[in-house]
C-alpha positions in Angstrom: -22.7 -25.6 -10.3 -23.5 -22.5 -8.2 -21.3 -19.8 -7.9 -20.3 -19.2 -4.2 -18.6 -16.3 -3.1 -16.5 -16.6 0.0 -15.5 -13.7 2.6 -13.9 -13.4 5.8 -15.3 -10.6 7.7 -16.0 -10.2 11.8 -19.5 -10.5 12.3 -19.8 -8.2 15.3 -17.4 -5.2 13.1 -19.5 -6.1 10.3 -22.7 -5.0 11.7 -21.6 -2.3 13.5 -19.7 -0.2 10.9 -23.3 -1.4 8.7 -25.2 0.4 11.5 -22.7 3.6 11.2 -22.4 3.5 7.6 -26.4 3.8 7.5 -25.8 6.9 10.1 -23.9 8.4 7.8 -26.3 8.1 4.8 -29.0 9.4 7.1 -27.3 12.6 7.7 -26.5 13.3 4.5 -30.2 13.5 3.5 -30.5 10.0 1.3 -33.2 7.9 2.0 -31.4 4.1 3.1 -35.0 2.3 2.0 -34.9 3.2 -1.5 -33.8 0.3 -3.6 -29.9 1.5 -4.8 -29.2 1.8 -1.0 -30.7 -0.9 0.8 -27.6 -3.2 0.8 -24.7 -0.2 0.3 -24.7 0.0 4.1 -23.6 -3.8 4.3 -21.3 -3.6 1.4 -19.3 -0.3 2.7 -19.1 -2.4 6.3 -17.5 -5.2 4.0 -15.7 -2.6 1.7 -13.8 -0.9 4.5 -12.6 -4.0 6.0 -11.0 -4.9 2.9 -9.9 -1.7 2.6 -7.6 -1.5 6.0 -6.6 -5.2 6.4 -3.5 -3.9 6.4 -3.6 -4.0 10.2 -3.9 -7.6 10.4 -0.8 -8.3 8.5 2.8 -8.2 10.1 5.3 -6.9 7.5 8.3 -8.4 9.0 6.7 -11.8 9.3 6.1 -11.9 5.3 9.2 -11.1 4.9 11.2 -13.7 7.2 9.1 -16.6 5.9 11.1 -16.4 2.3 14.4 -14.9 2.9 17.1 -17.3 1.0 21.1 -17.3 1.6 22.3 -16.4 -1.3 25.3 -14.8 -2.3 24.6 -11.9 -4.8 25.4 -8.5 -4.1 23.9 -6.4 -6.8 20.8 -4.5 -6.4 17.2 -6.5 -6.5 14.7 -3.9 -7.9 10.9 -4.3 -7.9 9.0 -2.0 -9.7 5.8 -0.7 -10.7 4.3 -2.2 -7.4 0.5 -1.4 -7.8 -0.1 0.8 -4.2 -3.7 1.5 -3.1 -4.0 3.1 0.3 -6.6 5.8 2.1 -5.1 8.7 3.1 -5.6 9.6 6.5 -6.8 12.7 6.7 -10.1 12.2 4.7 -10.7 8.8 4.2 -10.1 9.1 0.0 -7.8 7.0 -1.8 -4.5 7.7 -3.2 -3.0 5.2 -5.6 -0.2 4.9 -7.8 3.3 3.2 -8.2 6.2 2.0 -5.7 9.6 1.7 -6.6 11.6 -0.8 -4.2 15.3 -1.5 -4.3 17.7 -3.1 -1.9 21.2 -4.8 -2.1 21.4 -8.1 -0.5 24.3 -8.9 2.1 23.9 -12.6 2.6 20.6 -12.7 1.8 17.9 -12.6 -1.1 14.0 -12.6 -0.1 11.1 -14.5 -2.6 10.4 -11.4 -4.9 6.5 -11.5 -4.5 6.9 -10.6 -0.8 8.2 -7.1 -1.3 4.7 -6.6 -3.5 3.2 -8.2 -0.2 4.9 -5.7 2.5 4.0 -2.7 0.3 0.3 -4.0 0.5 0.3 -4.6 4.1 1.0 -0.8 4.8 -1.0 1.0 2.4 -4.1 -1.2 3.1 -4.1 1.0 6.0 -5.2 4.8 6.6 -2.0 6.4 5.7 0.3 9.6 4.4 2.0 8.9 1.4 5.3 10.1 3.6 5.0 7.3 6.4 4.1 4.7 4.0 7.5 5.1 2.1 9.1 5.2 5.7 7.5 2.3 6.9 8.6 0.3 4.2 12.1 1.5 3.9 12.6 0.3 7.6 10.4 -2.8 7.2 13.0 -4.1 4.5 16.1 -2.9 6.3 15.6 -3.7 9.8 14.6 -7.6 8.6 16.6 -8.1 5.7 19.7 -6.2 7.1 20.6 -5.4 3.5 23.6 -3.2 2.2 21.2 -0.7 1.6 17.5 0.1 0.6 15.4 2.5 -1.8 12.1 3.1 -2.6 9.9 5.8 -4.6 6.1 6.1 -4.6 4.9 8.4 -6.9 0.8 8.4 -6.6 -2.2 10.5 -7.1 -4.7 11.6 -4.1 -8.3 11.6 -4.7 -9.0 13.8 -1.7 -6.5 16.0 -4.2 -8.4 15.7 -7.2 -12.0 15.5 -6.0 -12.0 18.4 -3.5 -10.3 20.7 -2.3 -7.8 22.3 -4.6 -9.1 20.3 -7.3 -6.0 19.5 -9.1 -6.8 16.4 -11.6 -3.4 15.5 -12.6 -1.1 16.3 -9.6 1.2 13.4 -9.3 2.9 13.2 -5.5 6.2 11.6 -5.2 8.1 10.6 -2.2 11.6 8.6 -1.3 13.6 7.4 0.6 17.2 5.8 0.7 19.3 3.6 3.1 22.9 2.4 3.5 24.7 2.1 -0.1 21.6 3.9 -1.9 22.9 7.0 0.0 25.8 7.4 -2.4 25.0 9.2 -5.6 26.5 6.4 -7.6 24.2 3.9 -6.2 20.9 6.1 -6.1 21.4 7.5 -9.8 21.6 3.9 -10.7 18.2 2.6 -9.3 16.7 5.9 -10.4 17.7 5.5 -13.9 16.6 1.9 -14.0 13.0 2.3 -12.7 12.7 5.3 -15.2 13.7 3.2 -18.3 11.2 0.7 -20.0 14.0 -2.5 -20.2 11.0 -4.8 -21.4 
């Protein structure tokens, strides 16, 4: 049986970023006929779609299609939520870790979605800053929780690779809601996503 690989990309995008991407390569003196580069043009096209599909996806819509009445008031933590994203400024990735917390009030939402919302808006050009925002207000405006919290701590390649050159800063960023506000509360989720429970 042949192997068959299967992708959904827009023709018409497809070609056109190929055309740019081979732009590109041309101005940076590499020759797009020798054998290495012939399909890269192609593959970026395909890469960078994958990349930013984030756009196609609507965060509040994952979320509403598994929210379940439950009655449990005690914070729901999801952690070590894998986060891949290109910063916005550059084009470079930045990757790391997101932290997310709420604490239901009437309702509890299938756990693989939060994973899902966090991917929907980093697979997007981004700051680390609006991401966290984004999803903070993503969770709270459609959940309507007692309160929300998140931390993303991630490395930037456009960081590490140029500029100030700084191999192993590690960028963190937060952001609270509602109950996580109180010191209690936040102290709580901070001290469970810092401690290895497994």
């Amino acid at each position: 049986m042949n192997y068959q690989k299967t992708e959904k990309f827009s023709p018409d995008i497809t070609a056109a970023l190929k055309d740019s991407y081979k732009e590109v390569l041309e101005l940076i003196n590499e020759d797009v006929n020798r054998e290495g580069l012939l399909e890269t043009p192609g593959r970026a096209a395909k890469a960078i779609q994958f990349l930013t599909h984030g756009y196609d996806l609507n965060p509040e819509e994952i979320l509403k299609s598994a929210l379940f009445k439950e009655d449990y008031s005690e914070m729901v933590i999801v952690k070590d939520i894998e986060v891949y994203s290109l910063c916005e400024h550059h084009i470079l990735p930045f990757y790391g870790k997101a932290h997310v917390a709420y604490i239901p009030d009437g309702y509890v939402v299938g756990l693989s979605k939060i994973p899902r919302v966090v991917d929907a808006f980093s697979r997007r050009l981004q700051v680390q800053e609006r991401l966290t925002d984004q999803i903070v207000k993503c969770i709270e405006s459609t959940l309507k929780p007692l309160g929300v919290g998140i931390v993303i701590e991630a490395a930037h390649m456009c960081m590490m690779m140029r500029g100030v050159q700084k191999q192993n800063s590690v960028t963190t960023t937060s952001a609270f809601t509602g109950q996580f506000n109180k010191v209690e509360t936040r102290n709580e989720f901070l001290n469970l996503i810092s401690s290895n429970l497994r």
